[in-house]
N, C-alpha and C positions, 0 to 999 in steps of 0.2 A: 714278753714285754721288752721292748728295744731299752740299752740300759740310758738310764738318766743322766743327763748333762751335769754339771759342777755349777749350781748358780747357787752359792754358801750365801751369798750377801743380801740375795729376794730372798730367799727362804729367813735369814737373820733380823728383817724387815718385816717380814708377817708376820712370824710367829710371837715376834715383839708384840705388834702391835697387838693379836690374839691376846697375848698373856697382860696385857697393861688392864690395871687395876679400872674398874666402874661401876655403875648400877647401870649405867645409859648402853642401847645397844648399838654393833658396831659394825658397820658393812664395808666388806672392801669389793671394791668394784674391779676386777682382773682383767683391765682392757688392754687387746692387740689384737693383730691383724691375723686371720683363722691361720693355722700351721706354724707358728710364730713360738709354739712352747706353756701355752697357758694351763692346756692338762696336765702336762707332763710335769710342769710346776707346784699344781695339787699335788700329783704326784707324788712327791717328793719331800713334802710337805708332811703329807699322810706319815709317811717311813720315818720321819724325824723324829729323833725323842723329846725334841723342844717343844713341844704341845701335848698337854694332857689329853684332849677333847679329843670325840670320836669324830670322824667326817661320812656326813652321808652326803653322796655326790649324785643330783638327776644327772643324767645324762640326756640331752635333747640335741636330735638331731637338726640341722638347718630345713630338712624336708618339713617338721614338724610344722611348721607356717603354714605349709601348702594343704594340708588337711583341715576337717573342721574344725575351726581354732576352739570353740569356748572349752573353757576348763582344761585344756589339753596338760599343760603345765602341772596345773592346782593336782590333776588326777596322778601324774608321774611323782612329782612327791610325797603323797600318800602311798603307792605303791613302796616307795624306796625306805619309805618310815615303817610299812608294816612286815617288809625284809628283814629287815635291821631289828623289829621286836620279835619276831621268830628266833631271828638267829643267837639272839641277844635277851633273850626268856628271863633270866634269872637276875637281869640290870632291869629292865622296863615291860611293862606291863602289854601284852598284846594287843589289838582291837577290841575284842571281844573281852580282854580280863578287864578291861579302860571303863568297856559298857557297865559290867559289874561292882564298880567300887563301892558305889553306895548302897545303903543296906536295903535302903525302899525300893531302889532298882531290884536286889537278887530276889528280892521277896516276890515281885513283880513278875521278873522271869520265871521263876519257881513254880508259881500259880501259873501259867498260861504256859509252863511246859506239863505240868497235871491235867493240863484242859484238852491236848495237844494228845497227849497219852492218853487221855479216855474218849476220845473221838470228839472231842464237844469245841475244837478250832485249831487253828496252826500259831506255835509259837510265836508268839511277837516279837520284834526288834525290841533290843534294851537301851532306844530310845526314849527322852522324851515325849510324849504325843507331839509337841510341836516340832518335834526336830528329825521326823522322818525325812526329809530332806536328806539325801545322802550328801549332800554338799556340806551342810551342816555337821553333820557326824566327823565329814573327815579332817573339816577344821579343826571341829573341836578335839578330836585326837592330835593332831599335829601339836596344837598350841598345847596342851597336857604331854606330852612326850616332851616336846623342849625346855619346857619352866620344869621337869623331874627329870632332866639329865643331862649329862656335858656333852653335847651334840653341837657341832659347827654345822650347819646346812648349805651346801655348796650345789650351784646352778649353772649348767653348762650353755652356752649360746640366749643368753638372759633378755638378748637384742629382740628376742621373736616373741617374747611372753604374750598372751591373748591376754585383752582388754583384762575380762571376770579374775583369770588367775592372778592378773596382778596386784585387783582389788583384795584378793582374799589371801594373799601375802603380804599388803600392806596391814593386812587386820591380823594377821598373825604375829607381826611386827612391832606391833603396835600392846599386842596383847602379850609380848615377851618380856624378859626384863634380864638382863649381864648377857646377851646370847651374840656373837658373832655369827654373820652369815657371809658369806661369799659368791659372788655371782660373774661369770666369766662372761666379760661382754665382746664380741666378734667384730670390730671395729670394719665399716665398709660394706657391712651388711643394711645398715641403713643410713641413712643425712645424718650431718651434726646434730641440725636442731633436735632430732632425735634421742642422742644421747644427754645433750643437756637438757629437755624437757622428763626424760628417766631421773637423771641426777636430782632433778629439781622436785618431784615426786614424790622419792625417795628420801630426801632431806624433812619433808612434809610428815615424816612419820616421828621424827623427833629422832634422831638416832644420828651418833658418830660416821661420818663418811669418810671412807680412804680411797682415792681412786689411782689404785698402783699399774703404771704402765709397763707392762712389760715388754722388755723392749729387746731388740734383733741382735742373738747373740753373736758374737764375733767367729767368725767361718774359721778362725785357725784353733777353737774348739769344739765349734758344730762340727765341722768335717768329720769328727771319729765318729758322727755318726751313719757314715756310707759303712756298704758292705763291703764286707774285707777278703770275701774271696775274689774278686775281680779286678780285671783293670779299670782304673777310672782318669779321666784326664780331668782334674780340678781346677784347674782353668777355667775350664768350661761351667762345670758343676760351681763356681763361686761366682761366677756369671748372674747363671743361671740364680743364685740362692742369690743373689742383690736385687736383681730386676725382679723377685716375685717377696721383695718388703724380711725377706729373713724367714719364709715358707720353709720350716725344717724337712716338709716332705718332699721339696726338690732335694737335701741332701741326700734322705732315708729309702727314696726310689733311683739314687744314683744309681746308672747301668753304662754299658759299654759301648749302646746308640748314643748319648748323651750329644747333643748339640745346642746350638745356641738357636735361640728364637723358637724352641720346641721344648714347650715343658715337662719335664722328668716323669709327673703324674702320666701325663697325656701319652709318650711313649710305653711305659711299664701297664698302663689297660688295653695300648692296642697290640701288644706282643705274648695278652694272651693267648690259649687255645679257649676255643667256643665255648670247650668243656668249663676252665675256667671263668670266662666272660659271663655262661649261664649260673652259675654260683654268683658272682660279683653282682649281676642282675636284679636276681631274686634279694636279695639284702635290701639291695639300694632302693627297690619297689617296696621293702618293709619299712622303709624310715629308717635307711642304713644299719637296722638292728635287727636281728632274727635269731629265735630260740634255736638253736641248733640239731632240736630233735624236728623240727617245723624242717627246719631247710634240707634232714635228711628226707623227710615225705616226699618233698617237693622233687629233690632230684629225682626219687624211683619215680614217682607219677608225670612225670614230664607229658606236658601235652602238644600234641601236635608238629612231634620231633622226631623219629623214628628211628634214626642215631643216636641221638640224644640217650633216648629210652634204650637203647641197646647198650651206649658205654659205659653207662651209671649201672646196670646191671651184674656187668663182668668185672670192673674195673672198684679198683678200693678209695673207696671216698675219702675214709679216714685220711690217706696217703694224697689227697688231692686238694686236701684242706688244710695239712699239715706243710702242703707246698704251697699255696697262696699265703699263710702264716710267716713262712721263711722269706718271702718276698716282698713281707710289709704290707701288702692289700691287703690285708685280713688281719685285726684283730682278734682277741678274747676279751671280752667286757664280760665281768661277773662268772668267769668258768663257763657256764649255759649258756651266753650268747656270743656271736659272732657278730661283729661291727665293720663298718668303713670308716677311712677321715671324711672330716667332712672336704676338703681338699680333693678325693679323689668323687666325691658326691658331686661336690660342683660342675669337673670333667663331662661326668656321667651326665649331665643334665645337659648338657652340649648335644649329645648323642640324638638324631633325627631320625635316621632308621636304621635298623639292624635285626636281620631274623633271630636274632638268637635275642634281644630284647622282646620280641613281639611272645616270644614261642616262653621266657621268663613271665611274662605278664599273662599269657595264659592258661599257667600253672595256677600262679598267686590267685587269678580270678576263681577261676574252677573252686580251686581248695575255699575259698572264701564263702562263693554262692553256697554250696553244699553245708556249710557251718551255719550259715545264715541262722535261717530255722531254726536250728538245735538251739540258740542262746539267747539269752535277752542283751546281751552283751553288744551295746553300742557300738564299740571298736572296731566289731567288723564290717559294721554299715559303713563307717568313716573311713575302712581301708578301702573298699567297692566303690563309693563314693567319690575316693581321691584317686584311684586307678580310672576308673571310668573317664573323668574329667581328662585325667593326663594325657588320654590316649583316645580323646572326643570318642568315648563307644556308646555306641546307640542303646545297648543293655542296662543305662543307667534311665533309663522311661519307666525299665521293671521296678526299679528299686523306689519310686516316688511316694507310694502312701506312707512307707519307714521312715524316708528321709522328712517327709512333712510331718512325721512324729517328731522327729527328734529335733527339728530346727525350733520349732514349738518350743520347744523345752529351751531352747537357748536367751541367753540374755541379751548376745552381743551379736547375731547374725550375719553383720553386715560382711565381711568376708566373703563366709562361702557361699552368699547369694550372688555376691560380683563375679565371684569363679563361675557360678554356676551361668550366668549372663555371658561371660566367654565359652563357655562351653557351649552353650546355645548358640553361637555366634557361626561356633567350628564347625557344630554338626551342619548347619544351613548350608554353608558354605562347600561342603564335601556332597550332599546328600539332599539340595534344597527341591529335587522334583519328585524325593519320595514321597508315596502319600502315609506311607506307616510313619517317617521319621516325622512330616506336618503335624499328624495326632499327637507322638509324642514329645515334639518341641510343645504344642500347646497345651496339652496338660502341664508341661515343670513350667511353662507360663504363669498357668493361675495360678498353681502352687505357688511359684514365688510372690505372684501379690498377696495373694493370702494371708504369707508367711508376713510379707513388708508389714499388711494393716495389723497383723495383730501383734506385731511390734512397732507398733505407731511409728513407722519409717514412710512417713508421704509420698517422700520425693520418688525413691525408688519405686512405690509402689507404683506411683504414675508414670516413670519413662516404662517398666513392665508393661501395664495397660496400654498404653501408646499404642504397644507393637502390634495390639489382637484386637484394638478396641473396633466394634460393631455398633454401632449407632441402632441397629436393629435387634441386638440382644442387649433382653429386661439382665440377664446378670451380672454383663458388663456394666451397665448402665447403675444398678446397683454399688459396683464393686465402688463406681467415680464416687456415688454419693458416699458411703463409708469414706473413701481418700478426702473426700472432702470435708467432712467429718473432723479430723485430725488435724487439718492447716488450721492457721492463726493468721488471717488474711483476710479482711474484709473482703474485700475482689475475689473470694474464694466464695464468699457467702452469698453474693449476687449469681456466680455460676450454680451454687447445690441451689437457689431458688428458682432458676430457671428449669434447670431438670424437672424441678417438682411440678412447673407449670406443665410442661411437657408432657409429662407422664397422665395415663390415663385415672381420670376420677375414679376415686373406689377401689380400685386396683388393689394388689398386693406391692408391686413395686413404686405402687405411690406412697403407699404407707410406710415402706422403710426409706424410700429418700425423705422422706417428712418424720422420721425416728432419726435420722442422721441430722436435719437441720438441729433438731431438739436438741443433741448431743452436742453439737456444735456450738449452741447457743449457753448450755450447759457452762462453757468455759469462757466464754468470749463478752458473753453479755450479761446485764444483772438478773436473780431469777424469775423477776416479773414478765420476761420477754420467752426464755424457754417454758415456765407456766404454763401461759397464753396457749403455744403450741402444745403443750401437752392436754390442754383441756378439748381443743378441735379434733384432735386428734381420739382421744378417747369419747368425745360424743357421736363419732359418727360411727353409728350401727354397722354399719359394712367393712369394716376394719377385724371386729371380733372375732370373724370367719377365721383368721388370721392368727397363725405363733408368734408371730413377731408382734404382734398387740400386749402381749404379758411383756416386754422388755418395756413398753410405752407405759406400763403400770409400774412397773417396777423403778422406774426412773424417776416418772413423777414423783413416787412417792418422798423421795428424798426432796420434791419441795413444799411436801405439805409443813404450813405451821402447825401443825397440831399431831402430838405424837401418836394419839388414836387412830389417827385418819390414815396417817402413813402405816400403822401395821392394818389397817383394813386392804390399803391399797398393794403391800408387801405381802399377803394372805392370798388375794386375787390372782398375783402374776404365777405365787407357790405354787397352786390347784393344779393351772394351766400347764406351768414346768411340770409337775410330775405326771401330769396326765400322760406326756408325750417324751418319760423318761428320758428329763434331760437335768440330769443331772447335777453338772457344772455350773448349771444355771441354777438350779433348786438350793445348791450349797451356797452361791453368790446371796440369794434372799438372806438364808438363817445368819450367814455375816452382815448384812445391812439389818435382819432384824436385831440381834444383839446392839448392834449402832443405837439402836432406839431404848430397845429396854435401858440398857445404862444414862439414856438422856434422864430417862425417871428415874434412875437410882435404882433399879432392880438388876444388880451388881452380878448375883448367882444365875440371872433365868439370863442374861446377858452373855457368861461363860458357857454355862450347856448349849444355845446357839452356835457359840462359834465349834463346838467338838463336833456336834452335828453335823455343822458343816464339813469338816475337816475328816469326818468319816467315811463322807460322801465324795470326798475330791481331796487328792493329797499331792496336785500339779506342787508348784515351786510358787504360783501365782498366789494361790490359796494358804498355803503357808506363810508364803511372805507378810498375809495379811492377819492370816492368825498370831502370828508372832505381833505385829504391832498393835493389835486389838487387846490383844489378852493382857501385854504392859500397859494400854490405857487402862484397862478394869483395875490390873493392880496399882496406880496411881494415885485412881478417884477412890478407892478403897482404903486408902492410906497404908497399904501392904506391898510397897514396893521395895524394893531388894537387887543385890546383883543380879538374879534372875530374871529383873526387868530389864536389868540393861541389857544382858546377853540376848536376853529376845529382838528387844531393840535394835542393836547394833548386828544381830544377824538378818533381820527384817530389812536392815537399810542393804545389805549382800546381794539380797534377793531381789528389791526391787528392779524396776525396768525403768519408769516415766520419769521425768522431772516435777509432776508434780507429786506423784505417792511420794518419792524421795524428800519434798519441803517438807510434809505432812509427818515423815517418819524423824526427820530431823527435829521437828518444834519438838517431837515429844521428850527427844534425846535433850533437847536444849532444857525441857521444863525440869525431867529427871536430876539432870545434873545442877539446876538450884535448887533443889530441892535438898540433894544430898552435901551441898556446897563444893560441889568442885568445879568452880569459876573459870581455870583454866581448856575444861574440855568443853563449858555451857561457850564461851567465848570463839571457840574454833566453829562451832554450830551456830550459835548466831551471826558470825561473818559467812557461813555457807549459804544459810538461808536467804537473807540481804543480797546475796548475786543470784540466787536461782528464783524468787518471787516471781518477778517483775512482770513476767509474762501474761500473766491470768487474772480474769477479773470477775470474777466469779465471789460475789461479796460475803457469801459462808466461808471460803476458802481465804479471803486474804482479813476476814477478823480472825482468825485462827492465826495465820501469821503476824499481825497485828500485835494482838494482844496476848503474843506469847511474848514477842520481842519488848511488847512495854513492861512485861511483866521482868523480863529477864534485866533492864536496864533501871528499875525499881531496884533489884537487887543489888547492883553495883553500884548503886546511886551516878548514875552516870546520866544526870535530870536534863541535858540538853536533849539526850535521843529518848529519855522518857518520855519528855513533852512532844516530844516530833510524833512519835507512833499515836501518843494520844490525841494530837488532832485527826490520826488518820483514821485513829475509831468512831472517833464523833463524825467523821464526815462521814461515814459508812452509817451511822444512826441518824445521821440528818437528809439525805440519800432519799427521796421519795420513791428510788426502784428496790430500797432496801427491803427486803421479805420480812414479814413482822415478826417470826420467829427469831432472827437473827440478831435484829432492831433491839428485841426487848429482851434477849439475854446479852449483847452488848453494854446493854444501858445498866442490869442488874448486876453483872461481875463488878462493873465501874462506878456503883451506887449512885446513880442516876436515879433510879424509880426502883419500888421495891415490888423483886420479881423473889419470890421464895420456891423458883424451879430447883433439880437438885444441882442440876448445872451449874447456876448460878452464885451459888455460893464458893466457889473456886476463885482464886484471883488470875488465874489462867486458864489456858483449854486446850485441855491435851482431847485429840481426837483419833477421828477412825478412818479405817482404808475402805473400800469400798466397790462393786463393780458397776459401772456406767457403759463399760461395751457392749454389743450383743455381735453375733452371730448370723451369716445367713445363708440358706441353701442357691446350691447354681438349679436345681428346681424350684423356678418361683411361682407353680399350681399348687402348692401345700397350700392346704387347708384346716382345719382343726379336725 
């Protein structure tokens, strides 16, 4: 490590602030321009004996962006947390000792490693049932590590955080108390608005903001940090270190080329040997970081180099690594890895062709495909994924059923579908009269709408379809009615009914554009009009033939008035789903059916549904749902507890829509009158009041209604009391109002006396639920 600058007075400044007395937590934001000193200033920081507190530091590279972003972040500080209790055993508790603490838990493990041990199943996580979610686990370790020990958490390149990571650091945040964090932001990596819409975020969580600039030290003490066996003409080099904002690694790569208008980085990577450049390479293709026993692999296996392969043979690596070290290109990050700045990353990204990058990249692929297989380990799909893209290779067609696993799984997709959009764009453009590359552009096609619809992402889904759409293929034609499905666009609803006229009577692909109107009507319109179509739709015998008829029963059945009728109808679609083991969908039922049992108060047959379900499908989807289900039951049971909320407020993590999110919010908003803490019911009902607005689906907005009238009963705040309550009586006076809704409106509000068990609530906490279905690009299935 190059030695550290003399900045007594930043460091005099932080560690102040660190050590200044609160309960409130404190973030300091460490903005400047990349190579400017901001690590180095942790640094330094760390070594001081002015701060008690341990620092654990993510390191994130600027590549990290360029990869698939969710969670990317969220997962690297779990990693660096679960370092830190390794190494750190006898201060804080492991992963695994974390899962342990409570006794019902060891008791738990204990039994199912007995069961394990006599062949009768494989140990279980010492999870909760609901919190198999590994996302879930790693929060809740994090936030348990910080509130049981003096940790500052510090975050390197904070500017590139994906969407989800940043949600689930504001909740850790949020769930901390005295905790300083530190987050080093790379000024110029994105617009202002950028940083002031972060700052602004961040302020959101309730917590102390310091946002300390670190600013361009002065060259007549930077300078000592060139190398001192050489000549150097600093003239130049102070030039040079102005025009690049106070870049310390123009002074750190000072060399004896040094010229003006030619960056220091820029000459010190082209004056290496190949040898060198294939090292620097291979990093830079890892996300500027690589295990150092990986990058020895990598040089013996060199692929498609023949010198390559012969000089890494004879020649001492240690000693070739030990000289890019002396040079400055090469760090040591944590002893086991080997890193770049990101300063010479940026360089490198410049870089257009070069055998000796092509012949690094077909090292890193090779070693990658081959690992594939062996692991269930994401990461490496995500490195093949973002190699592939970088370098338009047509090998990324193979990789499409994984990656449509795994995008599945994402919250926040929209990234690397655009990457993936340019990457489509490239191959056409290099390759557009092959007929292998036409097959597999059109497969990551559908895959990406796919992906769009079942992340309710319209827009994209339809510039996708644009590109391939067939007026003569039933699954294109499909695909539009699903997109359309999803808009909130009258003019949308004229086009999905044209289709339908279109399409042949009887058909199967009449029946799911006419299951898409119904879904669409679902939201848009009151439930007398989606009804209507679900009853034409289920009387025409010729539809039955059909799987996608059980989604038409199962849908409706959430408009039955009557809760019998709906588990006869929720019974019907179940048979069908398992007939044709489908799973995903059979768990979706035993979740709508618990919806119902709890309408009648059968509390317990209500919870065994949703674990059934939750046996059967353990996606993030189904979770998300289980978590807010299982806090309604404990609600209406009068057994709610922190463990409602955690379920709650990890349910709202998980979801995807805006409207599960109103739905998960009322109940957080009803929780917190309940337990009286007005301050967090008040942030929730101004959430709710901007995200409603959209939907008009009159089950859905008496729930919002009359949580909000409920909640402003509480605070006696009778102008917006009376406001909400005309909008329930409108919704009771409503001749498209479903009678079901009608007369449990009227009974919470003592209108007419309804003695459901619902009813007797003066709010309405509710449930999540599935309303989408599924469909094959084979539209001859039949039952």
């Amino acid at each position: 490590m190059e030695n550290l600058i003399d900045r007594n007075n930043e460091i005099k400044l932080l560690s102040n602030f660190v050590n200044s007395q609160g309960s409130t937590n404190k973030i300091i934001i460490l903005s400047g321009i990349s190579g400017i000193g901001k690590s180095g200033l942790m640094e330094k920081l760390k070594m001081s004996k002015l701060i008690s507190n341990d620092i654990i530091t993510v390191k994130m590279s600027k590549s990290s962006v360029e990869t698939i972003e969710n969670l990317q972040y969220f997962n690297d500080i779990y990693k660096e947390f679960e370092i830190f209790s390794f190494n750190n055993s006898s201060l804080v508790p492991t992963p695994t000792e974390h899962g342990i603490r409570s006794f019902e838990n060891l008791l738990r493990y204990i039994f199912y490693l007995m069961r394990s041990a006599f062949g009768l199943g494989d140990a279980e996580p010492l999870a909760e049932i609901g919190e198999e979610a590994s996302i879930i686990r790693k929060k809740d370790y994090i936030v348990y590590l910080l509130n049981h020990s003096n940790i500052i958490l510090n975050i390197d390149n904070i500017q590139n955080i994906d969407t989800q990571s940043f949600e689930l650091l504001q909740f850790i945040i949020k769930n901390t108390k005295n905790k300083t964090f530190i987050f080093e932001y790379t000024l110029g990596e994105k617009d202002k608005t950028h940083f002031y819409n972060f700052y602004k975020e961040l302020k959101e969580t309730g917590v102390i903001i310091e946002n300390f600039i670190v600013e361009k030290m002065d060259f007549s003490i930077a300078k000592s940090l060139a190398p001192k066996n050489i000549s150097i003409n600093f003239e130049v080099i102070e030039k040079l270190y102005d025009d690049s904002q106070g870049n310390l690694m123009e002074i750190i790569l000072a060399n004896e080329q040094s010229k003006l208008n030619n960056s220091n980085i820029n000459i010190s990577i082209k004056a290496l040997s190949i040898y060198e450049k294939y090292i620097i390479y291979l990093i830079y293709l890892h996300e500027s970081k690589i295990d150092k026993n990986l990058l020895y692999l990598l040089c013996y296996q060199v692929t498609n180099n023949h010198s390559l392969t012969e000089y890494f043979k004879t020649k001492d690596l240690e000693k070739l690594i030990e000289n890019l070290l002396n040079k400055k290109i090469l760090k040591f990050d944590s002893n086991m890895f080997l890193s770049i700045h990101d300063s010479i990353k940026h360089e490198l990204d410049k870089v257009t062709y070069d055998p000796i990058l092509f012949c690094a990249y077909a090292s890193i692929k090779r070693y990658y495909f081959e690992n594939l297989n062996k692991t269930n380990d994401f990461s490496m799909l995500e490195q093949l994924v973002f190699l592939c893209m970088k370098f338009s290779d047509e090998e990324l067609f193979s990789l499409l059923p994984r990656l449509k696993e795994l995008l599945n799984e994402q919250k926040y997709p929209q990234l690397i579908i655009s990457k993936l959009v340019k990457y489509r764009e490239s191959v056409l453009e290099m390759s557009a009269n092959s007929l292998i590359i036409q097959k597999g552009i059109y497969k990551l096609t559908i895959l990406l709408i796919e992906v769009c619809i079942s992340n309710k992402l319209a827009d994209e889904a339809q510039k996708n379809l644009n590109t391939i759409f067939d007026v003569n293929n039933n699954y294109h034609l499909a695909l539009q009615g699903l997109i359309y499905s999803l808009c909130e666009s009258f003019e949308v609803e004229d086009k999905l009914r044209s289709l339908i006229e279109h399409a042949s009577i009887n058909s199967r692909l009449r029946l799911i554009l006419e299951l898409a109107l119904m879904n669409y009507c679902m939201k848009m319109h009151s439930s007398n009009i989606s009804e209507k179509l679900g009853v034409a739709i289920l009387n025409n015998p010729f539809y039955k033939q059909f799987k996608e008829y059980a989604y038409v029963l199962r849908n409706y059945a959430e408009l039955c008035d009557d809760n019998e009728k709906a588990i006869e109808y929720y019974n019907k679609a179940l048979k069908i789903f398992k007939t044709q083991e489908m799973n995903l969908n059979v768990s979706s039922i035993y979740i709508s059916l618990a919806m119902i049992y709890a309408y009648k108060g059968n509390l317990l047959d209500a919870k065994k549904a949703l674990k059934r379900a939750l046996s059967l499908d353990k996606s993030s989807t189904t979770i998300c749902y289980y978590l807010n289900n299982v806090a309604a039951i404990d609600i209406l049971g009068n057994k709610y507890d922190k463990k409602t909320e955690k379920s709650l407020l990890d349910s709202s993590l998980l979801s995807v829509t805006v409207y599960e999110t109103v739905l998960i919010y009322c109940n957080l908003l009803i929780y917190y009158c309940l337990t009286d803490e007005y301050d967090k019911a008040s942030f929730y009902a101004k959430k709710i009041e901007v995200l409603y607005k959209d939907f008009q689906y009159e089950e859905f907005l008496h729930i919002v209604f009359q949580n909000l009238y409920f909640y402003y009963t509480r605070i006696k705040d009778f102008k917006k009391k009376a406001f909400y309550y005309k909008k329930i009586i409108a919704i009771i006076n409503n001749p498209n109002t479903k009678k079901s809704t009608k007369l449990l409106a009227e009974g919470i509000n003592g209108i007419c006396n309804n003695n459901s068990f619902y009813s007797n609530f003066p709010f309405r906490v509710d449930f999540l639920g599935y309303w989408e279905f599924i469909i094959d690009s084979d539209l001859d299935h039949c039952l």
